[in-house]
Backbone as CSV, one residue per row, in Angstrom:
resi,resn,N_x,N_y,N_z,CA_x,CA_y,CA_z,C_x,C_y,C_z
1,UNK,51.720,102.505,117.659,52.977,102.011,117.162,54.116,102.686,117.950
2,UNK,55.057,101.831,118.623,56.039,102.216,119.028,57.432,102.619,118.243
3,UNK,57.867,104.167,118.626,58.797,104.400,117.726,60.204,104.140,118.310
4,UNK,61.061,103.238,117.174,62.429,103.165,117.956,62.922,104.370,118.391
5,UNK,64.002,104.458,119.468,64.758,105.162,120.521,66.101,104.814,119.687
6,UNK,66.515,106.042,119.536,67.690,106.115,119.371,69.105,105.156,119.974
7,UNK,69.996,105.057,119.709,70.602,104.180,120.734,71.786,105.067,121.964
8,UNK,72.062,106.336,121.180,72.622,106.992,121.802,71.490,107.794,123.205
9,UNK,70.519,108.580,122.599,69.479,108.565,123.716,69.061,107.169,124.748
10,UNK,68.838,106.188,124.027,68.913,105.016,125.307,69.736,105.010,125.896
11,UNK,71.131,104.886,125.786,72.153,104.851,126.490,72.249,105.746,127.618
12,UNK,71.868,107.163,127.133,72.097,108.253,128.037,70.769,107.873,129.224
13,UNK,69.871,107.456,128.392,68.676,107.046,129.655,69.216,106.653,130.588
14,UNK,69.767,105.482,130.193,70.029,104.262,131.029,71.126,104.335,132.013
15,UNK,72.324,104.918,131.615,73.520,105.784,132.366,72.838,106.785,133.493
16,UNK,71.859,107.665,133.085,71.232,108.372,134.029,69.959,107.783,135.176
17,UNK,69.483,106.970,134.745,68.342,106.133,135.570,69.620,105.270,136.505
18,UNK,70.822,104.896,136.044,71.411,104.296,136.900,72.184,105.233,138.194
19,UNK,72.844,106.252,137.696,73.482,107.549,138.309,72.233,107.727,139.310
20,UNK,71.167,107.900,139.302,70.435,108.250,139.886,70.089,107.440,140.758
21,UNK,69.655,106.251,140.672,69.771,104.760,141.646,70.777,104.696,142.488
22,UNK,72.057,105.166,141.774,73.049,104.893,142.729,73.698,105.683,143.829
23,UNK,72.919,107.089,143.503,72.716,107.981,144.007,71.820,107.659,145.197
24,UNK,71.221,107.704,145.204,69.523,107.445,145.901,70.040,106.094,146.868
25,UNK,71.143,104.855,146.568,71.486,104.058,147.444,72.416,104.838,148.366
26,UNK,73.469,105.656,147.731,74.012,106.072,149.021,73.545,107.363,149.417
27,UNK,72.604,107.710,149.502,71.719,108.750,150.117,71.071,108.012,151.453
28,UNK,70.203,107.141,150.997,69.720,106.187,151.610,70.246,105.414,152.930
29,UNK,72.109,105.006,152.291,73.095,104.403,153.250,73.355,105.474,154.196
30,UNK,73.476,106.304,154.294,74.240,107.862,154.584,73.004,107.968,155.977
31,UNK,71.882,108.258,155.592,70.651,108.446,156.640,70.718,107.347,157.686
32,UNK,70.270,106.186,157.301,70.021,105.098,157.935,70.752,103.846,158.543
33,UNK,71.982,103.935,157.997,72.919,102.748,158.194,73.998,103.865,159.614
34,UNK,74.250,102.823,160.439,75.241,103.038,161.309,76.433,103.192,161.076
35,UNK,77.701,103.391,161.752,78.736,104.005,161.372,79.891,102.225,160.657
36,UNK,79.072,101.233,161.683,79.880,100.038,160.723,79.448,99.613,159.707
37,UNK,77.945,99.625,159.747,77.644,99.057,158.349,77.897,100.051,157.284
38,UNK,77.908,101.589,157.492,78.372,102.797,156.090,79.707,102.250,156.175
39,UNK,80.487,101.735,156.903,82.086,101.273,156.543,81.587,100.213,155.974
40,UNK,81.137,99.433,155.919,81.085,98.126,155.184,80.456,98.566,153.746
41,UNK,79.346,98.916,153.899,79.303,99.184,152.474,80.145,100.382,151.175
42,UNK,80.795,101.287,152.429,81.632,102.090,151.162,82.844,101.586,151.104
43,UNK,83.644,100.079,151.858,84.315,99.279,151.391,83.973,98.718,149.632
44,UNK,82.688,97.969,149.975,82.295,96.480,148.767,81.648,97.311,148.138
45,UNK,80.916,98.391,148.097,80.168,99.221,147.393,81.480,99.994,146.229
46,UNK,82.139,100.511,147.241,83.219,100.825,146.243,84.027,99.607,145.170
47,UNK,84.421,98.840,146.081,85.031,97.630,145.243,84.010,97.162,144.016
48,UNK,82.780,97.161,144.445,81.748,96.366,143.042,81.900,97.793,141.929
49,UNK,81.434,98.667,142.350,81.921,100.182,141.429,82.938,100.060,140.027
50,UNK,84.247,100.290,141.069,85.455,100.049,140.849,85.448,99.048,139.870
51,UNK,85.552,97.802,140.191,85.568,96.808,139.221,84.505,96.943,137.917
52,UNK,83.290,96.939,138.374,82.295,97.415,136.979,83.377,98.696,136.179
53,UNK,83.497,99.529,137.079,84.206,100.528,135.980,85.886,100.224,135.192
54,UNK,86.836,99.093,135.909,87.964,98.646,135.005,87.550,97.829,134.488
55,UNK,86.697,96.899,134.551,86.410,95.818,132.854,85.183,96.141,132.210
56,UNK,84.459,96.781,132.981,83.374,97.550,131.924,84.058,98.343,130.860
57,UNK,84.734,98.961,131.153,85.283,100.407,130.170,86.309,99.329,129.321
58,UNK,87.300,98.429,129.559,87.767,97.190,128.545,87.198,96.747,127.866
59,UNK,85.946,96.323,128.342,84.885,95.174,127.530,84.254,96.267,126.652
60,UNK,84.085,97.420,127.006,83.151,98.933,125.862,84.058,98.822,124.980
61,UNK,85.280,99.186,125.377,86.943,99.594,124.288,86.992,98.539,123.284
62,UNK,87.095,97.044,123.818,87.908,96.082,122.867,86.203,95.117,122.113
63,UNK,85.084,95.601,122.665,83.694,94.825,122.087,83.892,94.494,120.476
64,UNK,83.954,95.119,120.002,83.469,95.058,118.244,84.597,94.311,118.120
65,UNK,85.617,94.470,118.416,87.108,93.505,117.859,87.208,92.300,118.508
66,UNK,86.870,92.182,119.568,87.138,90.996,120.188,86.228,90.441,121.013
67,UNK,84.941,90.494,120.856,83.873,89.687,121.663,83.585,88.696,120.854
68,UNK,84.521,88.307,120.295,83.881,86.367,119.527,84.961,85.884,120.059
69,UNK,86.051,86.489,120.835,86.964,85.479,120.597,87.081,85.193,121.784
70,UNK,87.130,83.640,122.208,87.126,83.232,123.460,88.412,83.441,124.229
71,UNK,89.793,83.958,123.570,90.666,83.933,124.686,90.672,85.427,125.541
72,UNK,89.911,86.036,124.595,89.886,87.635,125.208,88.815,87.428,126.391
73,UNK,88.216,86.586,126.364,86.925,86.008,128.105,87.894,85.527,128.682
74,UNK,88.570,84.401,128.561,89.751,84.143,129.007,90.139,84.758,130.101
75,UNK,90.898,85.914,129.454,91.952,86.987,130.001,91.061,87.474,130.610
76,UNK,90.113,87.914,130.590,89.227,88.999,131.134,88.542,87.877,132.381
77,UNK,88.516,86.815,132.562,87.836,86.441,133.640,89.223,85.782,134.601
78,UNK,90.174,86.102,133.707,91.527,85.587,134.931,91.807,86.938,135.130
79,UNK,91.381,88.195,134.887,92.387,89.034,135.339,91.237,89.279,136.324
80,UNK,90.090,89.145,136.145,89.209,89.311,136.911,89.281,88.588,138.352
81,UNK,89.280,87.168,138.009,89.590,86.217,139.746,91.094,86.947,140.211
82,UNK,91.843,87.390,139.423,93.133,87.760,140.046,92.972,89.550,140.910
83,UNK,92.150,90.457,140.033,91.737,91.242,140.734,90.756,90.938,142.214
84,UNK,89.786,90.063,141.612,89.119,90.044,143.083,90.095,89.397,144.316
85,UNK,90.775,88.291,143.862,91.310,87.379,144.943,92.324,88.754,145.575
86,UNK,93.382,89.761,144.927,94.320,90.208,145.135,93.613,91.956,146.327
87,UNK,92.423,91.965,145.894,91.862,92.624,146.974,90.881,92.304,148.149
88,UNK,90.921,91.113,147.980,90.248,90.413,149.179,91.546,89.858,150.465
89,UNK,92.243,89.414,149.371,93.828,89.806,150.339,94.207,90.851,151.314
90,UNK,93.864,92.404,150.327,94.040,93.511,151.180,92.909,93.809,152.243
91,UNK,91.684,93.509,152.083,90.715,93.439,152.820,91.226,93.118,153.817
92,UNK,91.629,91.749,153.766,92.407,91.088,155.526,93.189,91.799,155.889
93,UNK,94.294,91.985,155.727,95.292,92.748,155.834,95.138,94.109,156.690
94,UNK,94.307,95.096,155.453,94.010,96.052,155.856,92.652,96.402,156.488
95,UNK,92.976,96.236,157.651,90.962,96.752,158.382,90.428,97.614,158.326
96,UNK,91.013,98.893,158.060,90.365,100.154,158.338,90.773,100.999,156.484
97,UNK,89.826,100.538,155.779,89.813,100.350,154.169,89.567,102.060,153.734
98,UNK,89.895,103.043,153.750,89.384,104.270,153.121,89.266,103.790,151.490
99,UNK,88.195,105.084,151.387,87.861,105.087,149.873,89.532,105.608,149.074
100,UNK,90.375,106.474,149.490,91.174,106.982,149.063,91.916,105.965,148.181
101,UNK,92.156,104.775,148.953,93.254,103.492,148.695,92.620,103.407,147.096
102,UNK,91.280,103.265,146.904,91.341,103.327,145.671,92.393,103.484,144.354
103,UNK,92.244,104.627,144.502,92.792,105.899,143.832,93.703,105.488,142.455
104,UNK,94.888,104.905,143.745,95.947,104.802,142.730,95.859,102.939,141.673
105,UNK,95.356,102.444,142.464,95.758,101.101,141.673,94.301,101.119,140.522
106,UNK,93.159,101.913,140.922,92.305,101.855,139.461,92.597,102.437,138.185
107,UNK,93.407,103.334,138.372,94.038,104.153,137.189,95.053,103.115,136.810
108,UNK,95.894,102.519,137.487,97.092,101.698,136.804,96.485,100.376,136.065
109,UNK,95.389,99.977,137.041,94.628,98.582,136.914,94.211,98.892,135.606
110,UNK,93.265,99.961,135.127,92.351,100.079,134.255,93.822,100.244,133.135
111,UNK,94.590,101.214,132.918,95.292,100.829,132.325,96.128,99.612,131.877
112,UNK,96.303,99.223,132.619,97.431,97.996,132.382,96.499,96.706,131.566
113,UNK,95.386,96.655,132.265,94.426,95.772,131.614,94.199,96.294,130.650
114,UNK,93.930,97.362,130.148,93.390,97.536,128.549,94.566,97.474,127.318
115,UNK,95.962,97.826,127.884,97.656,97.784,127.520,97.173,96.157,127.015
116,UNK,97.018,95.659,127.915,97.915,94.208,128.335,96.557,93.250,127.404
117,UNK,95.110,93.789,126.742,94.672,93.186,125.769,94.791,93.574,124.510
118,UNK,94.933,95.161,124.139,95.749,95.366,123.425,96.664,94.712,122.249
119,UNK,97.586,94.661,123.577,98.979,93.839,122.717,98.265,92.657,122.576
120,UNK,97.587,91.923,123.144,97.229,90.389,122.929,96.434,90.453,121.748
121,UNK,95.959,91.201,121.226,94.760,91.171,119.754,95.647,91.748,118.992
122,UNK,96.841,92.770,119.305,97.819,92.474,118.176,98.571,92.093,117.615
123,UNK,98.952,90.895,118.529,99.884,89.351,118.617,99.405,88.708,117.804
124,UNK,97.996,88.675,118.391,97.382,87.657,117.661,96.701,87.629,116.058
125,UNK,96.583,88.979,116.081,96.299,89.492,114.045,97.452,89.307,113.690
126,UNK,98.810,89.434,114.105,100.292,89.245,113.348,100.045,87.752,112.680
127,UNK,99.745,86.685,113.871,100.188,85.734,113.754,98.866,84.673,112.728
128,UNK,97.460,85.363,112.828,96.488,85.044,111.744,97.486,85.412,110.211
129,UNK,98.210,86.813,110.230,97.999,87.613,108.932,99.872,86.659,108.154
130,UNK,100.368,85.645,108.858,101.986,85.056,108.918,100.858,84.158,107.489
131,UNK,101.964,84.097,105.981,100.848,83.164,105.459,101.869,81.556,105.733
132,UNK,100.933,80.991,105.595,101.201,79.166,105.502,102.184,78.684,104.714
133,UNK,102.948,78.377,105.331,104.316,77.648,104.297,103.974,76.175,104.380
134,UNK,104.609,75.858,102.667,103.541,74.164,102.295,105.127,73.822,102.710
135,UNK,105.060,72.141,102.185,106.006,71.415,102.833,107.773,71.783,102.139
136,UNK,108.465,71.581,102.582,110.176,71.944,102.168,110.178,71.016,101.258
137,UNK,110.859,71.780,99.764,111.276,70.068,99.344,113.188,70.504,98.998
């Protein structure tokens, strides 16, 4: 008989079996890949990262409150095409991509996106909690 796993111990599994994978890829990249392809991948490697980590950590934050409601996918898959399209922009632009550039727009990004659903789930409980006015007479 198999005994359930905790969910907090799974989690930590699973966080660590991944840390470790992802580890082990750029170990891997580092040895064997040449000096353009380690630029190419700690470009998109970073960018896929990056992004898993600003709407992952949104989608963890706002789950229990707002994963039924379809405008919060919505928002989250337009801010999403607007993030990807708006750094594929800089991609062109900029050729020679350091990890540094990061830095500053994931801290604002990750903020502003979690601000900016926020206020939208508390717009939107105002305007559930307004009660129904019947007709004027």
């Amino acid at each position: 008989m198999v005994m359930p796993m905790n969910p907090r111990v799974r989690d930590f599994v699973l966080y660590a079996v991944i840390g470790v994978a992802y580890t082990g890829l750029i170990i891997l990249s580092i040895m064997y890949l040449t000096d353009e392809q380690t630029e190419w991948v700690t470009k998109w490697g970073a960018f896929v990262t990056i992004t898993a980590i600003i709407f992952g950590y949104t989608i963890k934050k706002r789950w229990r409150r707002l994963r039924r409601r379809r405008w919060f996918w919505a928002v989250i898959a337009g801010l999403l095409a607007l993030h990807v399209t708006t750094y594929l922009v800089l991609f062109t632009f900029i050729s020679d991509w350091k990890l540094g550039y990061y830095i500053l727009p994931t801290g604002a990004e990750t903020g502003l996106i979690y601000v900016l659903t926020g206020l939208l789930a508390v717009r939107l409980e105002q305007r559930r909690q307004r009660p129904v006015r019947g007709p004027r007479m």
